[in-house]
C-alpha positions in Angstrom: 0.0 0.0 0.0 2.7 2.3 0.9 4.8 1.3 -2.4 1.5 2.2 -4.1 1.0 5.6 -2.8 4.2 6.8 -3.8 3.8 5.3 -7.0 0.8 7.7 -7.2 2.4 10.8 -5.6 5.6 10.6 -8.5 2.4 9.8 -11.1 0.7 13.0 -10.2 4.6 15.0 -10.0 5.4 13.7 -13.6 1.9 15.0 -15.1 2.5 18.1 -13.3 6.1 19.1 -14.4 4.8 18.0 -17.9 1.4 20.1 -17.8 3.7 23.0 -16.9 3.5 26.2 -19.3 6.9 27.3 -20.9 9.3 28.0 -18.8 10.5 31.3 -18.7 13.9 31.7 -16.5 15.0 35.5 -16.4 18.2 35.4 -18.0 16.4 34.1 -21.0 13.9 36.3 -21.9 14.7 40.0 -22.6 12.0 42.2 -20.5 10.6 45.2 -22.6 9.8 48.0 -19.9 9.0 51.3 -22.1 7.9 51.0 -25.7 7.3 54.2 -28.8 5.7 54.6 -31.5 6.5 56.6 -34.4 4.9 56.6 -38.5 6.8 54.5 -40.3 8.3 55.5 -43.8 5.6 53.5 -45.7 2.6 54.2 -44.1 3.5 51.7 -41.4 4.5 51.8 -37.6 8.1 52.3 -35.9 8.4 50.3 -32.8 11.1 51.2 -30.7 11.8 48.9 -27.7 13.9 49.8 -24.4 14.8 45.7 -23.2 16.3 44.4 -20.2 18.2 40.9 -20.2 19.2 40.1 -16.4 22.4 37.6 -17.1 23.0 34.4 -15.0 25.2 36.8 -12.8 22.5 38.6 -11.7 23.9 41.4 -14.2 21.2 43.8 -16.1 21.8 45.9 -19.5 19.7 47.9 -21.2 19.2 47.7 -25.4 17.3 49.9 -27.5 16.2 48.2 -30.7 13.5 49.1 -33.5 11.9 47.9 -36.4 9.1 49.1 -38.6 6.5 46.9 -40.0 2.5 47.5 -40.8 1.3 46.4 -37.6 2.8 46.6 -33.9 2.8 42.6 -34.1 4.7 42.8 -36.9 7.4 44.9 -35.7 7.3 42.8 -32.3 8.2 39.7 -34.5 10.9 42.0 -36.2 12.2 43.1 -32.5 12.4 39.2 -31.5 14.4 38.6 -34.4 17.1 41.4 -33.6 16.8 40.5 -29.6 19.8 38.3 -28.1 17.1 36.8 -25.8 13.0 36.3 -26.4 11.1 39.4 -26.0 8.2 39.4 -23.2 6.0 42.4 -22.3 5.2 41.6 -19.2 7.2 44.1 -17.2 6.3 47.0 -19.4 5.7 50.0 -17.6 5.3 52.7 -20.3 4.0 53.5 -23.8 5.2 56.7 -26.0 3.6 58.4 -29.0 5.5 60.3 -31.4 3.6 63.5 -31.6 2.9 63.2 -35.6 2.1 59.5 -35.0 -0.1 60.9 -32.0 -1.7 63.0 -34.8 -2.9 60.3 -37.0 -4.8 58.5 -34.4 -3.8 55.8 -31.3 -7.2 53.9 -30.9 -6.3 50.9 -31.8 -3.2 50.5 -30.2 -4.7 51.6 -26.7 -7.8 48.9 -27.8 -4.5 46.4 -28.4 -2.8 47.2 -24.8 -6.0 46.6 -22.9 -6.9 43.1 -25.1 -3.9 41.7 -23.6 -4.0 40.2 -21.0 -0.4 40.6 -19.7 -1.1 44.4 -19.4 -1.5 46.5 -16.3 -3.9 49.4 -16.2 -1.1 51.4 -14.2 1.2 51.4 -18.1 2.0 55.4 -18.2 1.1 56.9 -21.3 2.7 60.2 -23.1 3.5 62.1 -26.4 6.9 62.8 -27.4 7.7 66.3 -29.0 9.5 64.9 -32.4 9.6 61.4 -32.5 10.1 58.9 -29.5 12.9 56.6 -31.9 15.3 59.6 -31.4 14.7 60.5 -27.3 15.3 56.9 -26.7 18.2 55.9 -28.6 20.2 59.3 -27.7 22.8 58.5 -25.1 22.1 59.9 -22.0 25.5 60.1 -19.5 23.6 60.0 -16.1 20.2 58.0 -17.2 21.2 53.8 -16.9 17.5 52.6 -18.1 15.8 55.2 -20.0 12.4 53.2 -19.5 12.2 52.9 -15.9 14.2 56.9 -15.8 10.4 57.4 -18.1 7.8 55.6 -16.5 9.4 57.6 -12.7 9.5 61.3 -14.2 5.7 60.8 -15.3 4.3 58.6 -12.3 5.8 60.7 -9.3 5.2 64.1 -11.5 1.2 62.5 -11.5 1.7 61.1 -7.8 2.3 65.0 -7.2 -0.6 65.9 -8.9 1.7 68.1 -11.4 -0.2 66.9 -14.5 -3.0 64.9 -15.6 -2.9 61.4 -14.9 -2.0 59.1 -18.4 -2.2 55.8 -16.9 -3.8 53.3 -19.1 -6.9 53.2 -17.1 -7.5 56.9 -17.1 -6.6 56.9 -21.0 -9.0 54.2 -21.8 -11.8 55.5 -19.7 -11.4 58.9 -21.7 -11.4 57.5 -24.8 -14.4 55.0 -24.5 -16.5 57.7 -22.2 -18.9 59.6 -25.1 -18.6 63.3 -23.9 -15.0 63.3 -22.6 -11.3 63.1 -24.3 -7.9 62.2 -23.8 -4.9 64.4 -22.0 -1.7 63.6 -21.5 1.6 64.4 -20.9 4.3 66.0 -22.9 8.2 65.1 -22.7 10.7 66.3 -24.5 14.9 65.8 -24.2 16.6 69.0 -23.0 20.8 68.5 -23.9 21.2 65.7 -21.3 17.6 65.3 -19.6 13.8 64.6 -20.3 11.4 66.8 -18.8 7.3 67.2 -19.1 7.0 70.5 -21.1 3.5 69.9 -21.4 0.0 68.2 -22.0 -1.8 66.8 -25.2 -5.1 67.6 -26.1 -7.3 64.8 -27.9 -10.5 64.7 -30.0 -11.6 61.1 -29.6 -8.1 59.2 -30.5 -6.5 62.3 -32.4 -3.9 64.6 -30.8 -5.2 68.3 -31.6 -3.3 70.8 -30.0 -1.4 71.1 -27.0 -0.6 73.6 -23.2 2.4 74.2 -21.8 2.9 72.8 -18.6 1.9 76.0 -16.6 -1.5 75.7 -18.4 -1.6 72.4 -17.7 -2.4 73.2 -13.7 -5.7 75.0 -15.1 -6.7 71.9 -17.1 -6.6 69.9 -13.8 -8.0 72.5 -11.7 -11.0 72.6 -14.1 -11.5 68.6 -13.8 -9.9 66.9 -11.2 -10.0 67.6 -7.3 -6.7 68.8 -5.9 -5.3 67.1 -2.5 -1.8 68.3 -3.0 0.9 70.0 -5.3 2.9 73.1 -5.6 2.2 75.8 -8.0 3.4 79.2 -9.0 0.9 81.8 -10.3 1.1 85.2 -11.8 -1.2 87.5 -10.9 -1.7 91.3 -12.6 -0.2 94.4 -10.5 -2.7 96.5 -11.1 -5.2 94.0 -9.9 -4.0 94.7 -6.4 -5.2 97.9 -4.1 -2.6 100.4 -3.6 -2.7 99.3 0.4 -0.9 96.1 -0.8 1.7 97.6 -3.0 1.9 101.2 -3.7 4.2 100.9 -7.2 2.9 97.5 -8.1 4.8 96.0 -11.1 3.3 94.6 -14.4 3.0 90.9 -12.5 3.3 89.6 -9.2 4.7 85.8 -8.9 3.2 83.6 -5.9 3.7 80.3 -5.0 1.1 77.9 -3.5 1.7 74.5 -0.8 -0.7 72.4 -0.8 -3.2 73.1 -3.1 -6.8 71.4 -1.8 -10.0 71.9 -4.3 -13.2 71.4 -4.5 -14.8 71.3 -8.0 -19.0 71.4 -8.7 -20.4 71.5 -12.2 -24.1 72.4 -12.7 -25.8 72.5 -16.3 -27.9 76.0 -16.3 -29.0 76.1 -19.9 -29.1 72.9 -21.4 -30.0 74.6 -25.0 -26.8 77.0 -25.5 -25.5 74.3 -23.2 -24.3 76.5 -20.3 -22.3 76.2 -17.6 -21.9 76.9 -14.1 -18.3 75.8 -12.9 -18.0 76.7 -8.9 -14.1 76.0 -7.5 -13.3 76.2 -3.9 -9.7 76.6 -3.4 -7.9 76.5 -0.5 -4.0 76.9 -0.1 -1.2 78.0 2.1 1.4 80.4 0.5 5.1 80.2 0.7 6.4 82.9 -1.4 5.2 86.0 -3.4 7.9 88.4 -5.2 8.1 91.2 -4.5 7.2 91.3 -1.1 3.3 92.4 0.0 2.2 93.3 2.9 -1.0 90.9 4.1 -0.4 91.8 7.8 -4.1 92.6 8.6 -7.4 90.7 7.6 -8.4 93.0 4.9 -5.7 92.8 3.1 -5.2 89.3 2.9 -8.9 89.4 1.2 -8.0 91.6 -1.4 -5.4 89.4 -2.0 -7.8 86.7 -2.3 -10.1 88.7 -4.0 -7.0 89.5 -6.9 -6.1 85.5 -6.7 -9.6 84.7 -7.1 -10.1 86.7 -10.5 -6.6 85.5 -12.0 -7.4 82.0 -11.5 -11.1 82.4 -13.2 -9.8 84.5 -15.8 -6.8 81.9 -17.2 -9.5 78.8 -16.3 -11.7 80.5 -19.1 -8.9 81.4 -21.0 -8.2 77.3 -21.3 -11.3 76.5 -21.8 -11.8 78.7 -24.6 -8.7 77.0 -26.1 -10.1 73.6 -25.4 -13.6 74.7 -27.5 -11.5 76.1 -30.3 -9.9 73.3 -31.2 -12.1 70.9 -30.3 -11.2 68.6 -27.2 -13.5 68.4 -24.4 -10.9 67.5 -21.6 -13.0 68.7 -18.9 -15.5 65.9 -19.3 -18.6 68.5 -20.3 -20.1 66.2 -22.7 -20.5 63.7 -20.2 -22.1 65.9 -17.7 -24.4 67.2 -20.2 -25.4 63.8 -21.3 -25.9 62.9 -17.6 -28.1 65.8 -16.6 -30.4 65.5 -20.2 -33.1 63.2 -20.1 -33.2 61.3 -23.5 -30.2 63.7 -25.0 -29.6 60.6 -27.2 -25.7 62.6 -27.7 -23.8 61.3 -29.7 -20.0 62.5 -30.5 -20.5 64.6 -33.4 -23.9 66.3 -31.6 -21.6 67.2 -28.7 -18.9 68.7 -30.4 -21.0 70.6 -32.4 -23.0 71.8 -28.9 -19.7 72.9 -27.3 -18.3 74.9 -29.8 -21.3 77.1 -28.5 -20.7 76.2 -24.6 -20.5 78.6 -22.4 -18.8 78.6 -18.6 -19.3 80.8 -15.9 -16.3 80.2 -14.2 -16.4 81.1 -9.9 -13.6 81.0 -8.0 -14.1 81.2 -4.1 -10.3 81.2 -2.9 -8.9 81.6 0.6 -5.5 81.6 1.8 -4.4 79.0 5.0 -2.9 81.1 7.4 0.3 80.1 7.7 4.0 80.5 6.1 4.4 83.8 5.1 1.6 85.2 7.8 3.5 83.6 10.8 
């Protein structure tokens, strides 16, 4: 009996190890952390991979390779090919678009990234000014990885609440979501670093037009609640009393820590469509240059008051922008759609309806007494 069960026990063992999926030991398989795309030269895509081979020593390097083919599977196949080890995708943590590529339209590759099943819904996303090929094969002295060096800059610049957040799950959302588009982040290589210089603006899948990264505070303001982040604002001399500065100059800088928000949206007019958009802003300030005098109460509420009227002026100034060209960032459409009884909206209705929106933007903002005041 005994003989028999451990006849059974190396039975079940053996049909085990030999039901076993491929293996895949880390020093064979070259792990592809940051991916870009680009237009190809013949109306096809440029792939360019960042990979990571760990050797048997425990040892990492980092190779960028690319191919171009007519599909991203095809110039997957074409990266195995060129690849020392086999290529997985299990590990990747970020995906680029060229800008023109961004132009023509990335629907089906974001549809592609969320069919797989090896994919996480945390993959940053973000357009590259020029073309991704040429920020990731330039040879940076002081970045090792330039796919994991990526995927930090945009996650803790997000984690910060410095930009829009591009994860996959926030891009996909956008995109499917009738009433809302895309945003997200801009980097760029400056001599011997990459930096966010700003955010892309999306109609459906297309990039249309883009902020700097200044701007790119009001875009966030106007959507998303703030909990945290730093932020510098310029505010108009003469918008300030002569009790607060006597010889005020053309601007006034200011900088903000924390920044805490409240946003509320109500739909007023549902024919023009019309908007009321009601911010409560709350922050504690660390600097302003030059120096103004908010010893007293009143002054610090004309402060407010001057604070209050640059912020609602530059949020309708972006939103303007937004209509202009098209991209409804700010999720309007999906408000409307959500406060209309049998709207049936569809996307070409709503872009057509906010061309004509209008915003009244209100900006109730208050200063935390502390920093400067103490």
């Amino acid at each position: 009996m005994k003989n028999f069960c451990c006849f059974l026990l190396l039975l079940f063992l053996f049909i085990g190890l030999v039901g076993c999926a491929e293996t895949k030991l880390l020093e064979r398989v070259g792990l592809v952390t940051l991916i870009g795309y680009d237009l190809g030269k013949e109306e096809g895509v440029e792939t360019t991979a960042v990979v990571r081979q760990v050797s048997t020593e425990l040892e990492s390097k980092v190779a960028v390779i690319t191919a171009e083919n007519e599909t991203s599977q095809g110039t997957r196949s074409k990266i195995n090919r060129r690849a020392a080890e086999k290529i997985m995708s299990g590990q990747l943590r970020g995906v680029l678009f060229g800008e023109e590529f961004a132009q023509d339209g990335i629907g089906h590759y974001i549809e592609n990234l969320l069919k797989n099943p090896a994919m996480s819904g945390d993959i940053i996303m973000a357009v590259v000014e020029g073309q991704t090929k040429a920020l990731l094969e330039y040879q940076y002295p002081d970045i090792e990885d330039i796919g994991e060096h990526i995927y930090k800059l945009v996650e803790q610049n997000i984690k910060s609440e410095q930009v829009v957040s591009s994860t996959l799950h926030d891009v996909a959302k956008d995109y499917y979501f009738m009433g809302r588009d895309i945003a997200m982040p801009i980097i760029r290589r400056d001599e011997e670093l990459i930096e966010i210089s700003g955010i892309a603006l999306f109609k459906k899948d297309k990039m249309i037009g883009k902020l700097s990264i200044d701007d790119s505070f009001y875009v966030k303001l106007s959507r998303d609640d703030y909990h945290a982040g730093v932020f510098e604002l310029k505010i108009k001399g003469d918008d300030l009393p002569s009790s607060l500065l006597k010889d005020p100059p053309d601007e006034i800088n200011l900088v903000f820590d924390p920044i805490k928000t409240h946003k509320e949206v109500k739909l007023v007019n549902p024919k023009t469509p019309e908007f009321d958009l009601y911010l409560t802003v709350q922050a504690r300030l660390l600097e302003i240059k030059p120096n103004v005098n908010v010893g007293n109460s009143k002054k610090v509420e004309a402060l407010e008051k001057a604070i209050s009227k640059s912020l609602s002026s530059e949020i309708s100034r972006i939103i303007a922008y937004c209509q202009n060209i098209g991209s409804d960032v700010f999720g309007y459409g999906e408000i409307y759609r959500s406060s209309v009884r049998h709207s049936e909206l569809t996307e070409e209705k709503w872009h057509e309806l906010y061309k004509e929106m209008k915003v009244n933007v209100h900006v109730d903002f208050t200063l935390l007494r502390s920093g400067v005041f103490e």
